[in-house]
C-alpha positions in Angstrom: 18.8 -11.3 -20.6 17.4 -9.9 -23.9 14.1 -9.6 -24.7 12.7 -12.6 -27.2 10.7 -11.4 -30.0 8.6 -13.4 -32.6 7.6 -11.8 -35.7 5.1 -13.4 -37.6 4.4 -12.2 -41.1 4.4 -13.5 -44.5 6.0 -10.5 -46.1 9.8 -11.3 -46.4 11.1 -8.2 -47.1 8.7 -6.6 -43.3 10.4 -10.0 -41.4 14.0 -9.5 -42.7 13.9 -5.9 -42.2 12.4 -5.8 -38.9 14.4 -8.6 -37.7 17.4 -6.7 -38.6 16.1 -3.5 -37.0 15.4 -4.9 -33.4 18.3 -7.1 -33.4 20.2 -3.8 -33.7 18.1 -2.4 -30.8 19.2 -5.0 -28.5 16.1 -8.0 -28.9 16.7 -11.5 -29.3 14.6 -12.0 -32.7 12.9 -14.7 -34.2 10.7 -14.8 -37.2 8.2 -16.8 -38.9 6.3 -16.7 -42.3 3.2 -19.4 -41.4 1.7 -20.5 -37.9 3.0 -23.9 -38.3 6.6 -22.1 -38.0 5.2 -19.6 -35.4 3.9 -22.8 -33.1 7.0 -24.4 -33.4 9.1 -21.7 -32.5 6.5 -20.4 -29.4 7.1 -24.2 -28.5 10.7 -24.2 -28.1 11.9 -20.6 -27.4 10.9 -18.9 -24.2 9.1 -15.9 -26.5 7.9 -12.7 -24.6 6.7 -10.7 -27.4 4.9 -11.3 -30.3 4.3 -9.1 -33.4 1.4 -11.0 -35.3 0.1 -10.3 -38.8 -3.5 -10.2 -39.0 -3.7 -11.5 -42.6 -0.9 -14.4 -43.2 -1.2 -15.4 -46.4 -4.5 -17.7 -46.2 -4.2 -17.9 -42.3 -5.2 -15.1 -39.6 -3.1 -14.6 -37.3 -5.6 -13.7 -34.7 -5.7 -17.7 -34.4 -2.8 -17.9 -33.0 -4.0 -16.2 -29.7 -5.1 -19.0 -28.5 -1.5 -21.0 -28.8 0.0 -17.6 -27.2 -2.9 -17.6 -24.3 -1.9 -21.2 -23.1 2.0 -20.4 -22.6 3.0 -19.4 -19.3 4.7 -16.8 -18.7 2.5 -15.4 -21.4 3.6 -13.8 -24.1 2.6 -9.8 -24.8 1.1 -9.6 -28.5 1.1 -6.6 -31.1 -1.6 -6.9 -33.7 -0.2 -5.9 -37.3 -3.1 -4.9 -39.9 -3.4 -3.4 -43.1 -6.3 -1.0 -43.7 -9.7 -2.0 -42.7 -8.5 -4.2 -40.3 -8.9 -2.1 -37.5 -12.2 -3.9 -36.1 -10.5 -7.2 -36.2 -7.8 -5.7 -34.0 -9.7 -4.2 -31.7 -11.7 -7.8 -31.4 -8.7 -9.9 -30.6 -7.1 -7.0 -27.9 -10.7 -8.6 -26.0 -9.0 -12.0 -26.2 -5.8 -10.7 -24.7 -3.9 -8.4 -27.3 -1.4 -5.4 -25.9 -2.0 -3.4 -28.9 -2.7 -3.4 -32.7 -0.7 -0.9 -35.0 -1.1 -0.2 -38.6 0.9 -0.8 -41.2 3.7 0.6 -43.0 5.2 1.0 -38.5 5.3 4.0 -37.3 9.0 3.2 -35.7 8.5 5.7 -32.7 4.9 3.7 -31.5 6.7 0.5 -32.2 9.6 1.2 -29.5 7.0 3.3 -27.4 4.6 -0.1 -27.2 8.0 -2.7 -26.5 8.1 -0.9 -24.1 5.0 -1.1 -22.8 5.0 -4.5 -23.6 8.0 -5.0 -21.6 6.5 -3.6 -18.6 3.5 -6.4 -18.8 6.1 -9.1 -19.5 7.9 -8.6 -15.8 4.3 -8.7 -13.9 3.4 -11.6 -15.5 6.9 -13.2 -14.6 6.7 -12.2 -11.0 3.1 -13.5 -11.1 4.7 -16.9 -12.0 7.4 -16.7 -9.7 5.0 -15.9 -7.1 2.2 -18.9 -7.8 5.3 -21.1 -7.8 6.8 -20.1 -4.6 3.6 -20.1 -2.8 4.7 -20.6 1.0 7.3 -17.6 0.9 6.7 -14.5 2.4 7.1 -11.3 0.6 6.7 -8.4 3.1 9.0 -5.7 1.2 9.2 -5.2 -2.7 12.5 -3.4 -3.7 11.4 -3.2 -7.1 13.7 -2.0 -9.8 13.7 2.3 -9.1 17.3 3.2 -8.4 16.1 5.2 -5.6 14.3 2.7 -4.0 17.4 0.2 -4.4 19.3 3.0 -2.3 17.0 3.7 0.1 16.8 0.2 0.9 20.9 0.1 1.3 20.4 3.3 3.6 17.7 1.1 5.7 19.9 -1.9 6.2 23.0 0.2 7.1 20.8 1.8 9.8 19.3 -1.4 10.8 22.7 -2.6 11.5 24.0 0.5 13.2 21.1 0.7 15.4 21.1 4.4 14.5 18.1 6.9 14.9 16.2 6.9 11.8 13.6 10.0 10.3 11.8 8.5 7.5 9.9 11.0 4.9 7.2 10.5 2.6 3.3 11.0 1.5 0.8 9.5 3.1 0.4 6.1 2.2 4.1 5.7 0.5 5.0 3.0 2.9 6.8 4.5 5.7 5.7 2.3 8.2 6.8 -0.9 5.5 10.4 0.8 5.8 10.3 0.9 9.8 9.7 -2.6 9.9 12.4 -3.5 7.4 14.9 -1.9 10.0 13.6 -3.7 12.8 13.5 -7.0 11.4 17.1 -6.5 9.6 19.0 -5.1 12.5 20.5 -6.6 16.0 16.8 -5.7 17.5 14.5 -7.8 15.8 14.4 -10.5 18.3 12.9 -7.2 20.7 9.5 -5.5 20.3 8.8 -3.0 17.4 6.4 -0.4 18.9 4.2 1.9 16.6 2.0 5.2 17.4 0.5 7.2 14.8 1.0 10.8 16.7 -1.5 12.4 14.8 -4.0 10.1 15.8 -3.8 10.9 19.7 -4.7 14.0 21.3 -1.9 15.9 22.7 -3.3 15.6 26.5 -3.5 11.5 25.5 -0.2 11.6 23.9 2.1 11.9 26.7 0.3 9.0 28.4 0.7 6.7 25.7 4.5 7.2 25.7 5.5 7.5 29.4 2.8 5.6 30.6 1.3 7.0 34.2 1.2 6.0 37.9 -1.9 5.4 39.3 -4.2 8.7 40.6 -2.2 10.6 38.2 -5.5 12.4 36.4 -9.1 10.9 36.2 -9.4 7.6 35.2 -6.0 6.6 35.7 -6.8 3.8 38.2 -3.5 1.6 37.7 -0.4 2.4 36.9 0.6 1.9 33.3 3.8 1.1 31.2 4.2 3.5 28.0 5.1 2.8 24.8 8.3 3.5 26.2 8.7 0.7 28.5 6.9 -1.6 25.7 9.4 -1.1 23.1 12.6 -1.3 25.8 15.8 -3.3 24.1 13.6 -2.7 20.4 12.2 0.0 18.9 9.5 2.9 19.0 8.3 4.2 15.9 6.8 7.5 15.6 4.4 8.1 12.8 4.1 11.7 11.9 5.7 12.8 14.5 5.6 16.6 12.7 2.0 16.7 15.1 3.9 16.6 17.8 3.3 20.4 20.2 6.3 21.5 21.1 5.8 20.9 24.7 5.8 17.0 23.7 9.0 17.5 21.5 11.2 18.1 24.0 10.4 15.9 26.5 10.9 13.1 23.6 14.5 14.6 23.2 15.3 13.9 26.9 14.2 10.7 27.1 16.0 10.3 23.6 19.5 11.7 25.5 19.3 10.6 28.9 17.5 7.0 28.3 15.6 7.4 30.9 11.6 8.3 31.5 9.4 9.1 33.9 6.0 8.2 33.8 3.1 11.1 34.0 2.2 11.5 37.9 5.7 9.9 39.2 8.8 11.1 40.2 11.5 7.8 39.6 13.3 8.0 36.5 13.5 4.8 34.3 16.1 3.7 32.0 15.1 2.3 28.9 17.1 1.1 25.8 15.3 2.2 22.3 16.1 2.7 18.9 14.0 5.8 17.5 12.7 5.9 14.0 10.3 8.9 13.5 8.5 9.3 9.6 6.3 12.4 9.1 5.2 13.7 5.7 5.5 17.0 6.2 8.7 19.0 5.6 10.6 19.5 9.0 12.9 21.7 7.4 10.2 24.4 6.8 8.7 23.7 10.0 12.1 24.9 11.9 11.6 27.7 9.9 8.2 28.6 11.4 9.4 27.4 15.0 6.9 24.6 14.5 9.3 21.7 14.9 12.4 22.1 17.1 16.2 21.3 15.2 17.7 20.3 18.4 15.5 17.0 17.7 15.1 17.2 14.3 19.3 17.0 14.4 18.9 14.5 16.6 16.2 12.0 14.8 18.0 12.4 12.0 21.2 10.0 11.7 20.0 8.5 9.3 17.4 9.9 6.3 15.0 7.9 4.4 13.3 9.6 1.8 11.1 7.5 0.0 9.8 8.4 -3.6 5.6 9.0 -4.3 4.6 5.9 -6.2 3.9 8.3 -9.4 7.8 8.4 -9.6 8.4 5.2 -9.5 6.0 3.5 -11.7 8.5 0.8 -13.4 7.6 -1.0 -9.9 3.6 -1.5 -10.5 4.9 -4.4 -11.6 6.1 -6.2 -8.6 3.7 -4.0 -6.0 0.4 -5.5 -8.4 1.6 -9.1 -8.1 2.8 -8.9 -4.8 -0.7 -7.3 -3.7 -2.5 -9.9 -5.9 -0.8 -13.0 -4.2 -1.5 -11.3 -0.9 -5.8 -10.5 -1.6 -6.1 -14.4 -3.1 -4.5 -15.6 0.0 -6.4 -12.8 2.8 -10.2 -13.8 0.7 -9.1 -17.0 -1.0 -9.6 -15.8 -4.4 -7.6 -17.0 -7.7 -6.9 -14.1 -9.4 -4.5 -14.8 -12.0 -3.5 -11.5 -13.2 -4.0 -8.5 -14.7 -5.2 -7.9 -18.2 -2.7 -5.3 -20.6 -4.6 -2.2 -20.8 -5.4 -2.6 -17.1 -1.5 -2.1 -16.2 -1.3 0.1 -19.0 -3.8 2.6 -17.0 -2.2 1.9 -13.5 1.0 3.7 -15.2 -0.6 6.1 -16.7 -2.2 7.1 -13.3 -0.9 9.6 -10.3 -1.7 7.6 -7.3 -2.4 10.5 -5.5 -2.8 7.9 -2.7 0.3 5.9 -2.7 1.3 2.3 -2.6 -1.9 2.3 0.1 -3.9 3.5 -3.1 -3.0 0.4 -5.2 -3.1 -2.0 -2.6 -7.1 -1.1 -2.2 -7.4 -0.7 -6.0 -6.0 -4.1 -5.8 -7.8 -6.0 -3.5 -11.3 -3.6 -4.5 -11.1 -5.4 -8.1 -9.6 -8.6 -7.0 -13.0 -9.2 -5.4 -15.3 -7.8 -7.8 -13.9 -9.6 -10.7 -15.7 -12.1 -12.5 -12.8 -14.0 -14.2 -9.3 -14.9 -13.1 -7.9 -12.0 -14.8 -8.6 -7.7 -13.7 -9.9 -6.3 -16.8 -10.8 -2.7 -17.0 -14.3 -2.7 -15.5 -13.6 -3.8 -12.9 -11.4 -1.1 -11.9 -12.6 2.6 -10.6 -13.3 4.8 -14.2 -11.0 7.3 -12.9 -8.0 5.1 -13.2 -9.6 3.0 -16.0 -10.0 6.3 -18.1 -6.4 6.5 -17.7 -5.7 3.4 -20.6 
């Protein structure tokens, strides 16, 4: 569906011509020469982006705002001024205003801020389509990245094949998110998921934790114990960066991975167990064979099926759908009602590198959502390294 722009500007020749113009560039364009028309129009057209004249004839168009403010989804507005109207500008972007260019249009800025304004108009839908769909649960955004629409085919192919999955990506890109999207879309979700962060266990622990250990098998170990092994039988074990794995550990993973069968630390029967494997590390395992770091006869193994999933910086078309999705999710966690967030706020989160990942926003997020005053994030209430970023 096309983009619905109203121009409002008393200048016939700047309407017709621009009207003409972004018709030709693919909008749905309607125009108006007064507010009277332009309050009409907003009224019975579904309008997501305004270009508004500052000076309209006798009228200012800044008055309008308020009109544009109470439509839902709200519309995205472009201030238009003349010279010495840049103060006025500036002074309605406060009362919700993307942008304000001057006039004769620069036609490079103008596509460069529909754009941008484009961008704003899909959060603020899902943020509707969200508030109105309150009891649904949204546990995996796909977003609108080609790569992520992929990668999410991959996941349910492998879900459905039962297959061994390795999943790459940074820290914090949401490579346990993908694990559980297997498990729940595959013949196991009715059986345990089971998850261990490898890097977080000591190597002497480690073993224990998977295998589990008969009792009087080392110090402490005063009852025997199932491993995560035994936990996860008929489901799945997840192995979160599994690249910390010594090498010793490695291949005892890749018998019980070929032979389906364990044997706990301190015992000597052999028990079979049914589990679908899906390891994620964020290092390269490639250049880890290399330096006899990580063995290929697992690697080959693991790796059925690869999931690579893209740093949020390369993917930044989905803020969008991540912001409102985390937004719905911190009002319901803290009961706040935090409506949105303000232009030049999502302006900066694209802008941005996210060194840390989805994880990143999601605390940026939730960070501002309960510092902010109003119902909307504005830009102080965000860290001034991102905010600088506007």
């Amino acid at each position: 569906m096309a983009t619905t722009i109203l121009i409002v500007d008393d200048e016939d020749n700047f309407r017709e011509g621009f009207d003409q113009y972004l018709t030709n560039k693919g909008y749905a364009v309607h125009s108006a020469a007064n507010l009277t028309d332009a309050r009409k129009l907003l009224r019975e057209n579904e309008i997501d982006i305004v270009l508004l004249d500052v000076q309209i004839g006798k009228e200012y168009g800044p008055d309008f705002l308020d009109d544009i403010n109470r439509t839902r989804p709200t519309p995205v507005t472009i201030l238009l001024t003349a010279y010495g109207e840049v103060d006025v500008a500036v002074s309605a972007m406060k009362n919700g205003a993307l942008d304000f260019m001057s006039k004769p249009l620069n036609l490079q800025e103008l596509e460069s801020n529909l754009k941008q304004a484009e961008v704003i108009i899909r959060f603020r839908k899902e943020m509707e389509s969200y508030w109105t769909t309150a009891d649904k649960k949204f546990e995996y955004i796909e977003g609108t990245n080609p790569r992520m629409k992929r990668l999410f085919q991959d996941a349910t192919r492998a879900a459905k094949a039962g297959a061994s999955v390795l999943i790459y990506g940074e820290t914090g890109s949401g490579k346990e998110i993908i694990s559980k999207f297997i498990h729940k879309n595959g013949a196991r979700a009715s059986k345990p998921m089971v998850a261990i962060n490898c890097a977080a266990i000591s190597p002497t622990v480690l073993e224990s934790e998977l295998f589990g250990h008969e009792a009087g098998s080392f110090t402490g170990a005063t009852a025997k114990t199932q491993g995560l092994f035994e936990q996860a039988d008929g489901g799945i074990l997840f192995l979160d960066e599994i690249s910390s794995m010594s090498l010793e550990m490695q291949a005892k993973i890749l018998r019980a991975i070929e032979d389906k069968k364990i044997r706990r630390v301190g015992g000597t029967k052999e028990i079979p167990v049914d589990v679908q494997i899906i390891a994620a590390s964020n290092r390269n395992l490639k250049q880890m064979i290399e330096e006899k770091a990580f063995r290929d006869d697992l690697y080959y193994r693991l790796r059925v099926v690869d999931i690579s999933i893209p740093p949020l910086r390369e993917r930044t078309e989905d803020i969008p759908d991540l912001a409102a999705y985390f937004i719905k999710k911190t009002n319901m966690e803290h009961g706040l009602n935090i409506q949105g967030i303000s232009p030049q706020v999502l302006r900066a989160f694209q802008k941005y590198s996210w060194p840390g990942n989805i994880r990143e926003l999601r605390n940026v997020i939730e960070r501002a959502s309960i510092l902010c005053l109003g119902s909307t994030i504005e830009l102080c209430d965000i860290d001034p390294e991102i905010a600088g970023n506007n």
